[in-house]
N, C-alpha and C positions, 0 to 999 in steps of 0.2 A: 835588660839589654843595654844597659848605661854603658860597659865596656867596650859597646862599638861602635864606631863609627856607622852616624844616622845616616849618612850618602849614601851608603850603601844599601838602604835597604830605602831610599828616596820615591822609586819609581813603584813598588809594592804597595806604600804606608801614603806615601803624602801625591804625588805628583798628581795633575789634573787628569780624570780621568781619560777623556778624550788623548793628552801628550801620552800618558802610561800604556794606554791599548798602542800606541802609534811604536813605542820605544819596542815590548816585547816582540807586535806580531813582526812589523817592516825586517827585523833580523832573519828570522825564521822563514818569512817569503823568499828572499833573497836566498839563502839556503836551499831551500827545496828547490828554487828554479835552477839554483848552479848546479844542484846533482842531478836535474833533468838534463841541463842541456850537457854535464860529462857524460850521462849515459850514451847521449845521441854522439860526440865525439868519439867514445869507446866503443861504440860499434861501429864508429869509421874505420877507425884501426884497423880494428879485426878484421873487417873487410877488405882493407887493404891487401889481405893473405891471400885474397883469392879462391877462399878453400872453403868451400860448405862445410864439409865436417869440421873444420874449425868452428865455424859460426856456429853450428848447431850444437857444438860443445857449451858456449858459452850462452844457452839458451837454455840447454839441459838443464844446468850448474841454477839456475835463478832459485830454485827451490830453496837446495840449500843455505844461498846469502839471506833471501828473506827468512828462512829459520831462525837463521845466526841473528838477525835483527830486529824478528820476533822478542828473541831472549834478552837483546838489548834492551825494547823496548820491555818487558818485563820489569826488569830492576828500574831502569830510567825514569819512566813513566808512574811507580809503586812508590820508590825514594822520592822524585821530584815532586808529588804533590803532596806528601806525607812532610817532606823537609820547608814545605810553601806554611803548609798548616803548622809547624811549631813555628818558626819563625811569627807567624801570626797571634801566636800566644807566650809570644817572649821567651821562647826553650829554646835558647841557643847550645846550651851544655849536650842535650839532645841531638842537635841538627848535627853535630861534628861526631860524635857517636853514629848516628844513620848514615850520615856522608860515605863513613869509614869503612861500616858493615855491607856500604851498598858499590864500592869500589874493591875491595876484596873476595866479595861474595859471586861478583861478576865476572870478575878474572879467574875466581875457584871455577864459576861454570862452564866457563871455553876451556880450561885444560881438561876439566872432566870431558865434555863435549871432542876433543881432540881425542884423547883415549880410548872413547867407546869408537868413535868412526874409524881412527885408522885401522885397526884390527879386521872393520867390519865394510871395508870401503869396496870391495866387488859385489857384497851383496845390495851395498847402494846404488853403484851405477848402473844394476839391473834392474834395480825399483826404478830409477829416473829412467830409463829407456834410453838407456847405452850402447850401441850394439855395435859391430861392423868397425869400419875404420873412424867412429864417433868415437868409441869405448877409450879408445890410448887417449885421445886430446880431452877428453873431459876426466879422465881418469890425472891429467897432470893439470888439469885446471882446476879441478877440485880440492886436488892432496894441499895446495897452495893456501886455500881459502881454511882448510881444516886445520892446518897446523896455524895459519894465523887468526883462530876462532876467537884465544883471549882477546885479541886487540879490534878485532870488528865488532864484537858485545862489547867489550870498555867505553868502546868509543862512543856507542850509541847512549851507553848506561850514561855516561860522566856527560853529556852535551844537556842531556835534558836534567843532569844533575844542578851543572851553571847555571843554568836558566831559571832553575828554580829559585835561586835568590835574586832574582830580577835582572843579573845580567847577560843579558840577549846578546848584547852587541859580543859578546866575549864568546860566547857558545857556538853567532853564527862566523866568528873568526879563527875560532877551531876547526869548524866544521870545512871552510874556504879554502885553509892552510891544509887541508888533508884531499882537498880535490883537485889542488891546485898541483899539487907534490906529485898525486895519479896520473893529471893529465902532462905534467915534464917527462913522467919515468915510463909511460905505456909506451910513445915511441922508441925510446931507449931500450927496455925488454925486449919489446916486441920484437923491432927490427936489428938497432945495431948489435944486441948481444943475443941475437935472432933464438929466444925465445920463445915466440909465437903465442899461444894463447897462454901457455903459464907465464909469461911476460905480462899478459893483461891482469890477471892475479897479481903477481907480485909487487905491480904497480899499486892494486887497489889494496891489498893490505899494509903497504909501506903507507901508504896515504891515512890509513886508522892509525898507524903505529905514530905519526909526527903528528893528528887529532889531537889521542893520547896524550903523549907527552906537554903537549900545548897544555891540555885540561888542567892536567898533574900538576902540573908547575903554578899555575892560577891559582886551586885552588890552596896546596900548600905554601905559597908563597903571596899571594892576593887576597886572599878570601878570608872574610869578616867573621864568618860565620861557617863554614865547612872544614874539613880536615882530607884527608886521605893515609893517616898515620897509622899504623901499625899498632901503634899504643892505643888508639883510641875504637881498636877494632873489640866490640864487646858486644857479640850478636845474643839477640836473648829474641824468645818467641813471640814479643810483643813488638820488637820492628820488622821481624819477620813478615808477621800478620798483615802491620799495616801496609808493609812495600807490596804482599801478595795479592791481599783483597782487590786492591786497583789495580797493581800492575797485570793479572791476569786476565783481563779485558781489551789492555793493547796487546797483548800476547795473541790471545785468540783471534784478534781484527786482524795484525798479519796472517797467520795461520788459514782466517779463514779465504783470505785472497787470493792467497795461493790457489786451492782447492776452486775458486769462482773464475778464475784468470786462466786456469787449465780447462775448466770444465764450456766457461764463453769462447775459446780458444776453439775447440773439437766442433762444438754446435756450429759454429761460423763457417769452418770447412767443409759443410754439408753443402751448401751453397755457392762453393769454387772461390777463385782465386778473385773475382773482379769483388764481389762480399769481405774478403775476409783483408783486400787491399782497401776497402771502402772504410773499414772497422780501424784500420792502421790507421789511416789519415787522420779522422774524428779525433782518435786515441791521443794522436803527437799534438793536435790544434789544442783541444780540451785541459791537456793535462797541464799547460800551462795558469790557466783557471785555476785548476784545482790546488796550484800551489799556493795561490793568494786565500781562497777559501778554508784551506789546511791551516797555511800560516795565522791567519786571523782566529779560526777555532783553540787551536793548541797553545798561541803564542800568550792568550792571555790566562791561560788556567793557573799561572803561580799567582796573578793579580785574583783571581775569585778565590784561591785557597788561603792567601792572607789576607784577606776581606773578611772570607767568611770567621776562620779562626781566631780572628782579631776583635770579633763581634760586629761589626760593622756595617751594617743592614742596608745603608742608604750605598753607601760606597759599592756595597758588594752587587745592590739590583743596577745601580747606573751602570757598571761595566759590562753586567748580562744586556742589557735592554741598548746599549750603546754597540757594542760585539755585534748582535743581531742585526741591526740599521745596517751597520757598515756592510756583513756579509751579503745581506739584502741586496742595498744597493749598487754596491762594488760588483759582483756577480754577476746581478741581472744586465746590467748597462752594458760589460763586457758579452755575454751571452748575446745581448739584440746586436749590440756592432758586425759580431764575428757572424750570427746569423746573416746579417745584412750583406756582410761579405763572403758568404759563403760561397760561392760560385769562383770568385777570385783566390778567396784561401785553398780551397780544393784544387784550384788547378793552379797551382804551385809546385803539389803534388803527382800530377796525374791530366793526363790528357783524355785517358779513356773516356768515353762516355757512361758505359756501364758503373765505372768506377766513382764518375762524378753524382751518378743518380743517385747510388747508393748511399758515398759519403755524404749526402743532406741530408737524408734522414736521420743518418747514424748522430750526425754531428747534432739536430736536433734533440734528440733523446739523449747524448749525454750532456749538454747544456744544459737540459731540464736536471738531468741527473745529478748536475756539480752544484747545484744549489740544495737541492735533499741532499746531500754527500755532506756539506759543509754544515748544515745545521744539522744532522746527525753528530757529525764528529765534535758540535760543539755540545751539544747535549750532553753526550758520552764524557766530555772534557770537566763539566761543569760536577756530573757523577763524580767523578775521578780526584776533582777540586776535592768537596766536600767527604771525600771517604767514603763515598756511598758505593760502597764495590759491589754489589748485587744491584745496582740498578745501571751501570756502567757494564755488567758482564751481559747483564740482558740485552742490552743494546747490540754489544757486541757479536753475540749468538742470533739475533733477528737478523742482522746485517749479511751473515753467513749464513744462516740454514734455509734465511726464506726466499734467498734469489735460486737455489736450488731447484724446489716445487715449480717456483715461477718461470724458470727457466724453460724448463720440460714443457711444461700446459700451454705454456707461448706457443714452444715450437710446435708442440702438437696441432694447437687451434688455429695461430696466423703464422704456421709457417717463419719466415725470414723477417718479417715486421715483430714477431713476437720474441724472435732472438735479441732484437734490436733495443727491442723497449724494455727489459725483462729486467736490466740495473735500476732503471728508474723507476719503474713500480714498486723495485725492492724498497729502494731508498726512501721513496715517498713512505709508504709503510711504515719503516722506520723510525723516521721525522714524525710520522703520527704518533707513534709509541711514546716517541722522547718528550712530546709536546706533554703525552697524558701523564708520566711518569714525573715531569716537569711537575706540573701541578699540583699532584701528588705531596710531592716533596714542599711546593711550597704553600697547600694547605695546613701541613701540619706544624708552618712557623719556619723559619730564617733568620739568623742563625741559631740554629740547635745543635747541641753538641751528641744529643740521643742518634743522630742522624750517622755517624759514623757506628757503622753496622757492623 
């Protein structure tokens, strides 16, 4: 790597661990919190319309974006830890060949992706449960997201591509610049060039298309170490391999959300509206949590994947055993506050009383919950670092299949307490698996190159 510039790869290789963890995750939180709080803006919008069936269009529609970002995270998630691990082992020649193959191969899958849908788009909005005067507005909210498939998978692919070479600040500036661009253009769609809900589409895929471009430009024109060129597009079945093995683990984590977020959705409404308003509150207070505990799991896996590929044993356990402390403590102290004020944070919300009894439980169980959530996903992360894609997909598929059972036997046994607590059980479970599987791994030695499976 003598041909590049050592700054650049400063925060990976050399920088104190403690500043390195601070550099990747801080980017990434801030990220995830700003596309929380567009969500919550863009469902002001919409709201603004007046119009249930609008709103419900754009409720419908979630499946599909999380698909589409599924498949982001596919490549994203497959290339960035695979492109973290050469770089760790001085294969820069590599890293702009996987760059190449994983920015092309991404955009091949949103045009295929557009293809097969539009042909097949009424028999999907009767799978999504389309019906009535829902069917037209989600049927124009959808075709928007369809035909801008390539650039909602790019977007996602190439942010977690940046990141891989340790620059965060540049990934969570793409990622800023693309929500920033959504939240000017929604009210423009929407209202002046009255739009209405393909207005909010069109807004949200303009916002990936200026991501995009943002990336593109960095990396062809910035980047020490990546490419995105045409010439250096040379896919052969061994980056294949390695973007798949990992990347099909964040694949399935989305996928299996969906399926858990539909399925806690339905159980809730057994229970009526003051339950299923209780379950909302928790949701909007928590998820702010969970973006800190996200950001810190995810932000630092390019730092454990050139740790570990670098051979660097002491480097590679301080940032695990430092990652942990942080998510630990950052979490828990948030969690006692927000418990502590739970009575004032719910009625911000909600005056109801039903609603406020409810929301303390709910709000405790997923508190408990965002801390199994965040050491899951770091474990998984840690998988994902080191190429260990069968121990990263296992995670992924506990995470999914076993809040299912649990879900059911809750509600069967306690009723509405058991609907309640059914993610944190999952999760804790989980977090046990990753612990043993942890183990595992590092009983049979660190770093080992046998370990990418």
């Amino acid at each position: 790597m003598e041909n590049i510039d050592r700054k650049s790869l400063y925060y990976l290789e050399n920088a104190p661990v403690t500043k390195a963890i601070m550099h990747m995750a801080i980017p990434m939180i801030l990220s995830s919190t700003a596309s929380v709080i567009y969500s919550i803006i863009d469902a002001f919008f919409v709201g603004k319309l007046n119009n249930t069936a609008m709103m419900a269009a754009v409720v419908l529609a979630i499946p599909i974006n999380m698909f589409l970002m599924a498949l982001g995270q596919l490549f994203g998630v497959g290339s960035g830890t695979y492109i973290a691990r050469l770089l760790g082992e001085g294969n820069t020649d590599s890293t702009q060949k996987v760059s190449s193959v994983n920015f092309w191969s991404s955009m091949l899958m949103g045009i295929i992706f557009m293809m097969i849908c539009l042909p097949f788009l009424s028999p999907i909005l009767k799978l999504l449960g389309a019906t009535g005067e829902t069917l037209q507005y989600t049927r124009n909210f959808i075709i928007v997201f369809v035909i801008g498939a390539p650039f909602i998978i790019v977007s996602s692919t190439l942010e977690a591509a940046v990141r891989a070479e340790g620059a965060s600040t540049v990934s969570m500036i793409g990622s800023l610049a693309g929500i920033i661009i959504n939240i000017i253009l929604n009210p423009i769609f929407i209202f002046a060039l009255n739009m209405n809900v393909m207005g909010s589409a069109l807004a949200s895929v303009s916002g990936n298309v200026i991501s995009v471009l943002y990336y593109l430009y960095y990396l062809q024109k910035k980047s020490a170490v990546q490419s995105v060129s045409i010439k250096e597009f040379k896919p052969s079945s061994e980056i294949y391999r390695n973007i798949f093995k990992v990347g099909i683990s964040a694949f399935l984590l989305y996928g299996f959300a969906v399926i858990s977020t539909l399925l806690f959705n339905n159980y809730s409404m057994l229970y009526g509206d003051s339950v299923v308003a209780g379950f909302g509150i928790a949701q909007r207070v928590v998820q702010f949590v969970d973006c800190i505990g996200m950001g810190l799991a995810m932000g630092v896996v390019p730092l454990i994947a050139f740790a570990y590929s670098a051979n660097n044993q002491k480097r590679l356990m301080e940032i695990i055993k430092k990652t942990i402390l942080y998510i630990l403590c950052i979490i828990l102290s948030l969690a006692a506050v927000l418990f502590a004020l739970r009575l004032q944070v719910i009625g911000i919300f909600s005056i109801d009383p039903k609603v406020i009894a409810i929301g303390q439980i709910t709000l405790l169980a997923q508190l408990s919950s965002t801390v199994f959530a965040a050491l899951c996903e770091f474990f998984t992360g840690i998988f994902q670092a080191i190429g260990a894609g069968v121990r990263s997909t296992i995670m992924a598929v506990v995470r999914g299949i076993a809040f299912i059972p649990i879900l059911i036997v809750g509600n069967w046994i306690l009723a509405v307490n058991g609907v309640i607590w059914a993610m944190t059980i999952t999760e804790g479970l989980a977090c046990l698996i990753g612990i043993a599987l942890w183990f595992v791994t590092v009983s049979k030695g660190l770093p080992v190159k046998s370990l990418n499976e």
